[in-house]
Every structure is written in C-alpha cells, then in structure tokens.
C-alpha positions as CSV (number, residue, x, y, z in Angstrom):
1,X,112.6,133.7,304.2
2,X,110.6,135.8,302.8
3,X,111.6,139.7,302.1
4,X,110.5,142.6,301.1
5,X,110.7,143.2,297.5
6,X,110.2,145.5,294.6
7,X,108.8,144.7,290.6
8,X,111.0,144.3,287.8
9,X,108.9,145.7,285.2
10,X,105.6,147.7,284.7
11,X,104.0,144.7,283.1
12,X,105.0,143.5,286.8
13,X,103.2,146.3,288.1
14,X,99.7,146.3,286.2
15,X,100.0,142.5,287.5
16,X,99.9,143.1,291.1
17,X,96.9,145.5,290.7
18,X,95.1,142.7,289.2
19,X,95.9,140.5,291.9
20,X,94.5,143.3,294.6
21,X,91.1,143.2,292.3
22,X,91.0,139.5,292.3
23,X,91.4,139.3,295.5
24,X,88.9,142.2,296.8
25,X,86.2,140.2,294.7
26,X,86.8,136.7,295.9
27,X,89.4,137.5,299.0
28,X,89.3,140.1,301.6
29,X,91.5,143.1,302.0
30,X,92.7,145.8,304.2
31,X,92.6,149.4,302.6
32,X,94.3,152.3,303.8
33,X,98.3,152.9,306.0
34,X,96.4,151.7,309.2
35,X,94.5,149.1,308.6
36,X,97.4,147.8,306.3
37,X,99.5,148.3,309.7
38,X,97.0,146.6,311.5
39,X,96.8,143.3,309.1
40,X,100.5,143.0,309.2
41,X,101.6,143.5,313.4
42,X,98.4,140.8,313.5
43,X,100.5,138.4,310.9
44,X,97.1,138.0,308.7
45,X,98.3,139.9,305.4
46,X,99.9,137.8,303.0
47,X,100.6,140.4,300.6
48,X,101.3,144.0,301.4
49,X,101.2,146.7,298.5
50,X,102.2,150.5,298.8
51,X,102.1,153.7,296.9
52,X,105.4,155.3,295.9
53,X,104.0,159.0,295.5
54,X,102.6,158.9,298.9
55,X,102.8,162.4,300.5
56,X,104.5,162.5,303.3
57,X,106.7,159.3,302.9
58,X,106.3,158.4,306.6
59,X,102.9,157.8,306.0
60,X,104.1,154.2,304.4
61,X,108.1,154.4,304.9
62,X,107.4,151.5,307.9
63,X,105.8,149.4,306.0
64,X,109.0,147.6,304.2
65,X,110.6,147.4,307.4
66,X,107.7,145.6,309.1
67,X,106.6,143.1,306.3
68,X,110.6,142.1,306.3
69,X,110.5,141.5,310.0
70,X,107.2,139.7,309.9
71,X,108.4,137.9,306.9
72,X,105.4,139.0,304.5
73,X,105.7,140.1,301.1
74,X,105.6,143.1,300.3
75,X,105.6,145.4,296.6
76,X,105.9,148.8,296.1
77,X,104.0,150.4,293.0
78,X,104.0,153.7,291.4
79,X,100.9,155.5,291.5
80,X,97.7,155.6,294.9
81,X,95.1,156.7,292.6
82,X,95.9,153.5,290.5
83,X,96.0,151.1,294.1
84,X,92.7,152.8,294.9
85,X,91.0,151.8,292.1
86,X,92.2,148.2,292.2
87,X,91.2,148.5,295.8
88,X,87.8,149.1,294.7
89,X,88.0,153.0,295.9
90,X,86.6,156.1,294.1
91,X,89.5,157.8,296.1
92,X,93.5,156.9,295.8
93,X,94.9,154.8,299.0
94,X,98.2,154.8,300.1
95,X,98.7,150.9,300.8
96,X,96.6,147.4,300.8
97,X,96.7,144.2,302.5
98,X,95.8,140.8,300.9
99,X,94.1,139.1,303.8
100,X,92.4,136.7,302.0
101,X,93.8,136.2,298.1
102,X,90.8,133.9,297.3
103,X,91.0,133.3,293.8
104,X,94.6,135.0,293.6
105,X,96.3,132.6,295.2
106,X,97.9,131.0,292.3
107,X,98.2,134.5,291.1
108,X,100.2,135.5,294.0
109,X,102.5,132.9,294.2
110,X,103.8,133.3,290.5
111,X,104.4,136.8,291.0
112,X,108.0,137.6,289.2
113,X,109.9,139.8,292.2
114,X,113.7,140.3,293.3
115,X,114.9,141.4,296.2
116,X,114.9,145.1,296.7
C-alpha cells in the first residue's frame, strides 16, 4: 500500500523538484490546490507534491489525507515559490500533480521516502 510520506533529507528535497521539471517537460502536470484535488479524486496523479509555508494551511491540509486514501504518493517540501518554479511558474504554487512522469518514471520510483 502505498502512503503518504515525507523526505528524509534536503538533498531528498531538491530531488523531487527535479522530478516535477522532468516531468512538466516530457510528462504532464496539474498546477495549483484544485487542479491537484481534481487529479487525485479522478485517481490520475501518480505523484502529489505540496508546499509547507502554504498560507492558510487548509488550502493543502487535505491533500495527505486524500493521497493516503486513494493510495498515491504524496511529498511534502518546504518552500511554494521553489514548487512554482519547478512547475514551470513565474509565480509560487501551493501543490502539483504528476499526471504523466514521462521521462521521470525511473526517477520517481527510486525516490528515497519513509513514512510520515
């Protein structure tokens, strides 16, 4: 089963960032608390990333819950402004879902997590 889970280091962190680059270039991806909802109650994300300094917290405080019951993984990283510009963004965005990983796929799947 797959659950939702958090990075063990920064080097972690700078990592999955990559992997939402890779995978807005050769992938698709959902930007944004809604359309990151949307991927994930549809079952079509395969990776869901969100912003820690997100103001207000209920903006992404659901997401954990629903990646764990829709078994999809899910990371949590420290800064939006640093998700938006892997996202491809010139503003900061409070979540992402991999739709697609494309050429992150192997990337992905060697990702270093625990459990949270």
């Amino acid at each position: 089963m797959i659950v939702t889970q958090r990075l063990n280091k920064m080097a972690d962190e700078a990592k999955v960032l990559e992997i939402v680059e890779i995978a807005r270039t050769t992938g698709k991806i959902r930007k944004g608390a809604n359309e990151t909802t949307k991927a994930v109650e549809k079952g079509n994300a395969k990776l869901v990333v969100y912003a820690d300094d997100v103001t207000p917290k209920e903006v992404v405080m659901h997401l954990p819950l629903l990646c764990k019951e829709k078994e999809i993984r899910c990371v949590k990283v420290s800064k939006k402004d640093d998700l938006g510009a892997a996202a491809g963004l010139p503003v900061a965005t409070a979540s992402v879902a991999i739709v697609k990983e494309g050429d992150a796929k192997s990337a992905l799947e060697s990702l270093p997590m625990t459990e949270e």
